[in-house]
Each structure stands twice: as structure tokens, then as C-alpha cells.
C-alpha positions as CSV (number, residue, x, y, z in Angstrom):
1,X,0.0,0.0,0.0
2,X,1.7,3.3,-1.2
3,X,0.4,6.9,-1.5
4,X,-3.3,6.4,-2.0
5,X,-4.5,3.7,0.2
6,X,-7.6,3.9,0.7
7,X,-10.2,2.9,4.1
8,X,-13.8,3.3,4.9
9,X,-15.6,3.1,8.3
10,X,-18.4,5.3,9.9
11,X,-19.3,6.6,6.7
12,X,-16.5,8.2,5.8
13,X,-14.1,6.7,3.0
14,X,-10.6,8.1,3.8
15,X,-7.3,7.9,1.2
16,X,-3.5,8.9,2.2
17,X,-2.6,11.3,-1.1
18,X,1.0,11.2,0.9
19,X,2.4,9.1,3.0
20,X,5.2,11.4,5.6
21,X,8.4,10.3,5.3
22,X,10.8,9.4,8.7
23,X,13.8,11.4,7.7
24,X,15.8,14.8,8.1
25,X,18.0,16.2,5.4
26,X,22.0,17.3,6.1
27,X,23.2,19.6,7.1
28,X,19.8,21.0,5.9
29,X,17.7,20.1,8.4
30,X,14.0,18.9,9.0
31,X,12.3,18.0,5.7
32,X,9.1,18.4,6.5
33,X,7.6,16.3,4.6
34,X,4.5,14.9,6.2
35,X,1.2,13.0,5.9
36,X,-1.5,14.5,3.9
37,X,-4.8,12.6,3.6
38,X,-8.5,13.3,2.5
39,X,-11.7,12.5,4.2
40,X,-15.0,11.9,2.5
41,X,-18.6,11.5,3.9
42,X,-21.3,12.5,6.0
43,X,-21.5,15.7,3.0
44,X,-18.2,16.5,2.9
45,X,-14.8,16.8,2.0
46,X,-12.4,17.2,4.3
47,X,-8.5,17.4,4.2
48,X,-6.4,16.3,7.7
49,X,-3.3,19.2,7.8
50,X,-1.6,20.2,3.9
51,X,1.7,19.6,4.4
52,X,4.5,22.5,3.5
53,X,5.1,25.1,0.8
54,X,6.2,22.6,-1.6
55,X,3.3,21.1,-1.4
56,X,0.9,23.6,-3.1
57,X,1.1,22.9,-6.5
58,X,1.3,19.1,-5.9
59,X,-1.8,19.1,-3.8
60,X,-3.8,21.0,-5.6
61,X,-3.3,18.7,-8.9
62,X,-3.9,15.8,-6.5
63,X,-7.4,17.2,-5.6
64,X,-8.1,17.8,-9.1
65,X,-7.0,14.4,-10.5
66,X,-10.0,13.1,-7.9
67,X,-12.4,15.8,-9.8
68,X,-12.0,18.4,-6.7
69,X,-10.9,22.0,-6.6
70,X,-9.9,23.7,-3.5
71,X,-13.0,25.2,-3.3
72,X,-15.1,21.6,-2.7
73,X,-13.2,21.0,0.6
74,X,-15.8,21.7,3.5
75,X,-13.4,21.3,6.5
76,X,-9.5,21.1,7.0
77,X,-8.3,19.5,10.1
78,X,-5.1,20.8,11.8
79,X,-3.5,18.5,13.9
80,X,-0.9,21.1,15.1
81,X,0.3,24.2,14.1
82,X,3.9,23.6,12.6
83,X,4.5,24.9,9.2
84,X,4.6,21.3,7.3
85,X,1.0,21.1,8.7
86,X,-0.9,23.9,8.7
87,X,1.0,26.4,6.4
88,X,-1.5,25.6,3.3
89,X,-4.4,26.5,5.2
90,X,-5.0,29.9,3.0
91,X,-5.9,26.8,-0.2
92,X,-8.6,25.9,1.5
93,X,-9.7,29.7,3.1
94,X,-13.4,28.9,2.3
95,X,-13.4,25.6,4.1
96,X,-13.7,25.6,8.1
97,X,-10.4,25.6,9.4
98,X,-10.9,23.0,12.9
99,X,-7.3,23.8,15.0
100,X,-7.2,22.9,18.8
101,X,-7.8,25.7,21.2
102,X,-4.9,24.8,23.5
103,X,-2.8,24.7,20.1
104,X,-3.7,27.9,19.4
105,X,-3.1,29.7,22.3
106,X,0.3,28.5,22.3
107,X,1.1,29.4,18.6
108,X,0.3,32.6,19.2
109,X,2.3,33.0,21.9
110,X,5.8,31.8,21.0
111,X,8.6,34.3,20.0
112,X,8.6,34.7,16.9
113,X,11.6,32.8,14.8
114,X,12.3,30.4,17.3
115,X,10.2,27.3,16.9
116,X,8.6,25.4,13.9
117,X,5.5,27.5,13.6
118,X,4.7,29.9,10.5
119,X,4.0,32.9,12.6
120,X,2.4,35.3,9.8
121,X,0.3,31.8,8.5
122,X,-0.9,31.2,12.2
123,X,-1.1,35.0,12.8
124,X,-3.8,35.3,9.8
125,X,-5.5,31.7,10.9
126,X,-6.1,33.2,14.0
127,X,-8.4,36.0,12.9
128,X,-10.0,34.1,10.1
129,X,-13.4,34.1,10.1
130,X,-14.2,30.1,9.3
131,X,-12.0,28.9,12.3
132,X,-13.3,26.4,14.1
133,X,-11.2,25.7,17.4
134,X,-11.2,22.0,19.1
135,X,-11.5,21.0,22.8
136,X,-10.3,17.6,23.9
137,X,-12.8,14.8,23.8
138,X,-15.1,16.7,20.8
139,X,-16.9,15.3,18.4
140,X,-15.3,17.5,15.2
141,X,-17.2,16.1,12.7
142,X,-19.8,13.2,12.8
143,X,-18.0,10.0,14.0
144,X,-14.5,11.6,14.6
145,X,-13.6,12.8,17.7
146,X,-9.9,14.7,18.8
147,X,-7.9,13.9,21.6
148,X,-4.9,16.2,23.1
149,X,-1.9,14.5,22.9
150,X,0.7,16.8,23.6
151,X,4.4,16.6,23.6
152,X,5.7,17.5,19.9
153,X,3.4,20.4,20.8
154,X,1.6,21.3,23.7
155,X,-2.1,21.0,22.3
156,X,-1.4,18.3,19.9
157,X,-4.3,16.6,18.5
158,X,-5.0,13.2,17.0
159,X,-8.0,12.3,15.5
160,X,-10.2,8.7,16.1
161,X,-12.4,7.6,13.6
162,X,-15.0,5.3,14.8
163,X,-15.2,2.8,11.9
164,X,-17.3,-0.9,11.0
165,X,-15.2,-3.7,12.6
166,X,-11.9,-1.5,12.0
167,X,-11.6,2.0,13.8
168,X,-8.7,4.6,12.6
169,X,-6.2,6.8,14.3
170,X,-5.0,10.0,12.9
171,X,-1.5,9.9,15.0
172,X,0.1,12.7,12.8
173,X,3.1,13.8,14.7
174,X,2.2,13.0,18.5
175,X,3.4,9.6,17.4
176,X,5.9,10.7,14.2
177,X,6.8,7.3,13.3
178,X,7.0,3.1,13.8
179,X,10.2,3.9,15.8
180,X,9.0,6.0,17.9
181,X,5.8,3.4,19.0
182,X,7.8,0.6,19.2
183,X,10.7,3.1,21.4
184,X,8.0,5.4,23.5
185,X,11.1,7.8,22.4
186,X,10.5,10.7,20.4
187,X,12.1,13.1,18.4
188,X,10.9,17.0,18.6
189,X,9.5,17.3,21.7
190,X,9.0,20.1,23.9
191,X,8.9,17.3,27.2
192,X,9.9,13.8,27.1
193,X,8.0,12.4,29.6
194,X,4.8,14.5,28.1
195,X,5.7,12.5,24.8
196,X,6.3,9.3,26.3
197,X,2.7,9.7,28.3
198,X,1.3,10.5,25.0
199,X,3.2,7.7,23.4
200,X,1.9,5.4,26.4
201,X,-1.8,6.6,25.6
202,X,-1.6,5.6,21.7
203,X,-0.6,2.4,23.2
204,X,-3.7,2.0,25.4
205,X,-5.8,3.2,22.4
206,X,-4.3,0.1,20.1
207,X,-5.2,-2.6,23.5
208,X,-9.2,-1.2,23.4
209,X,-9.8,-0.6,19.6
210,X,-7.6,-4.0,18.8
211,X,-6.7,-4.0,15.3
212,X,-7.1,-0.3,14.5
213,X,-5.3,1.6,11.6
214,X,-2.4,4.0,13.0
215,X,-1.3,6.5,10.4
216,X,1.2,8.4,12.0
217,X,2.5,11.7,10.4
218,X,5.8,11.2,9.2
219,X,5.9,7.2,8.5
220,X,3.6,4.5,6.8
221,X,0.3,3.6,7.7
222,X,0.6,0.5,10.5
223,X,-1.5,-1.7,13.2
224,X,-0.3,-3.4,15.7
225,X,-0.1,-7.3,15.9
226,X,1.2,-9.2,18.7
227,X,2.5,-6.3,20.4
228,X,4.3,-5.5,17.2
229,X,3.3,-2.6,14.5
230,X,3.6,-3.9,11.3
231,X,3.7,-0.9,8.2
232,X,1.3,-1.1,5.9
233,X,2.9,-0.5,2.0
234,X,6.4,0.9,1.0
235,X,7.4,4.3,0.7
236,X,7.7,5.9,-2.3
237,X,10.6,9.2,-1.7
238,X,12.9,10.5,-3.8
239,X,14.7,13.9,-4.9
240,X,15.5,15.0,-8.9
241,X,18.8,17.2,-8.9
242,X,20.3,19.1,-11.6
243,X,23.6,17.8,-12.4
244,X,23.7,17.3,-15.9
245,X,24.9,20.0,-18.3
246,X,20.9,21.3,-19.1
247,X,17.8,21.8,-17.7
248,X,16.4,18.4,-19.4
249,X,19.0,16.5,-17.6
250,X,17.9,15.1,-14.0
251,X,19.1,12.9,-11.7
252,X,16.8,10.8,-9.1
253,X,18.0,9.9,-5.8
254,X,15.3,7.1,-4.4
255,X,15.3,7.5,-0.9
256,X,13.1,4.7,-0.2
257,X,14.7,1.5,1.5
């Protein structure tokens, strides 16, 4: 299962249009390159975070090969406020724009150039008129409830979908990758023991709901058997680089194991 898997529960048919990748770039730093996926059911379409400035163009022609503009998404669900999540919000300006209150608060608050949050992107989100903000334990939209789980940031959220036989988790980066499930370490986070609770929580969620789908933010989709998690598909990563002698010349670096 690569880039578009596709699962359907409580009404809602949900498909990754890009799986994150578990990696950082050197010397230049976090890549940013996270999980994108689409919601739709219940009436409409929603889109969980949008992932970074790169991503415009690519997203946008991914909507459209599924015969959707920007304009048809109804909702966009920000699981936290760092700029490979929520910097795209201004695509989807019509569509109700659901970040966490805690979240919110604290974006707003940081100094400015310090952390991983766009500060002009949040700055405008937080005066837009279609923002929605999110309490822990609410029901965001019919069957999917958020959950704080802090520790990458303080109001983190992840998402449970309540599904037929088969519920779904919407980790994104309170739970960034297999490593970090199978470690309770984390990478990025403002506490570790916050993290590890968090971590310890996803856990708990995976013993009640046995069998659900994990789709964390920067890794494959997974569930847990045995104890173990077990990814779901292969990644699919790689970069083109001009080192030929012309413009038509490109060279592509697979990044994928």
C-alpha cells in the first residue's frame, strides 16, 4: 500500500494522497515532509493538515485528479500548528479551518523565529473568520472525535475515527513514526516524559480498539499485531537534482529503503 490507500468506516471513505516520510535532510535540516490525507462522507470533504510550501502545486493537482478543486473541501483538520501542517491552510480559506484551542493559544504565543510555527500563516489563521477551534474529547465532525496529545506540541491533537469492525487513528506527529511506538522515544518534543505519556496513551488506544489503523504523520500507515506494528505498504521518496549540463538533464536519488 503506497500513496493512496484507501479505508472506509463510519461513513467516511478516507485515502492517504502522501504518506510522511521518517527522515531529516544534512546539514539541511527537517524535511518536513509529512502526511496528507483526504476525508470523504457525511456531506463532505475534508483534508487532515496540507503539508509544506512545496506542497501547493502538488496538492492541488492531487485534488483535481480526484475531480475536486480547492473550493469543494468543506473542513481542513489541523492536527498542530507547525509549518509542514498547517502552512497551506489559506488553499482551503473557504473551508472551516478545525485547530485545537490549546494549540492555538500556544502558537500565538511563542517568540517569533524560534520554533517550527509559521508565525504570519498562524497570525492570519487566527483571525480568520471560518476557524473552528477544538476541545479535547469533541466530536469534530460526525463520528471523529480529537484527543490532546501533547508533547511534539503542547495542544497536539490526533484524530479517532469510529469505523465498521476496523476504527482509525489519525496519530500525525504525536506519534511521528514506527520507531517512535515501538521506542516510546521521540524526536521533537518540547517534554519527554509529556511525549512518552502521550506515546503510552496511543498504546492503550491500540489494546481497546484491537486492530485499528495507525497513520502516524511522518511514517507508513501501521497496526499493531502481537504487540508488534507492522507498516502497511512501502514508501515511495525521492529527490531530482540538476547535475547534468541542461535543464532536461535530472538525476533521481530514491530515498526509499
Amino acid at each position: 500500500m503506497e500513496d493512496g490507500m484507501r479505508w472506509r468506516g463510519g461513513g467516511w471513505e478516507l485515502e492517504i494522497l502522501v504518506n510522511g516520510f521518517p527522515g531529516k535532510a544534512d546539514p539541511h535540516g527537517g524535511l518536513g515532509w509529512s502526511t496528507v490525507l483526504l476525508l470523504r462522507g457525511h456531506g463532505r470533504v475534508v483534508l487532515l493538515d496540507g503539508g509544506g510550501f512545496g506542497m501547493r502545486r502538488v496538492l492541488v493537482g492531487m485534488l483535481a485528479a480526484r475531480g475536486l478543486t480547492s473550493g469543494d473541501v468543506t473542513d481542513m483538520l489541523l492536527s498542530h500548528l507547525h509549518h509542514d501542517h498547517c502552512v497551506n491552510w489559506p488553499i482551503f480559506r473557504q473551508a472551516r479551518i478545525h485547530a485545537g484551542r490549546r494549540e492555538m493559544a500556544w502558537a500565538l504565543g511563542v517568540p517569533w523565529g524560534e520554533t517550527p510555527v509559521p508565525e504570519h500563516a498562524v497570525a492570519g489563521l487566527s483571525t480568520w473568520p471560518t476557524l473552528v477551534l477544538m476541545d479535547d474529547g469533541a466530536e469534530v465532525l460526525p463520528g471523529i472525535t480529537a484527543h490532546l496529545a501533547p508533547g511534539h506540541t503542547p495542544g497536539h491533537l490526533i484524530f479517532v475515527i469510529q469505523g465498521d469492525g476496523q476504527d482509525c487513528v489519525l496519530l500525525q506527529d504525536a506519534v511521528k513514526n514506527r520507531v517512535e511506538l515501538t521506542t516510546r522515544r521521540t524526536d521533537m518534543t518540547y517534554d519527554p516524559a509529556v511525549s512518552r505519556a502521550t506515546v503510552e496513551m496511543v498504546w492503550e488506544i491500540c489494546r481497546s480498539r484491537p486492530g485499528c489503523l495507525l497513520i502516524p504523520g511522518h511514517d507508513l500507515p501501521m497496526v499493531v499485531e502481537n504487540g508488534i506494528p507492522r507498516a502497511i505498504g512501502a514508501h515511495r521518496a525521492g529527490i531530482k537534482a540538476w547535475f547534468g549540463d541542461d535543464l532536461d538533464t535530472m538525476t533521481r536519488f530514491d530515498l526509499a529503503p
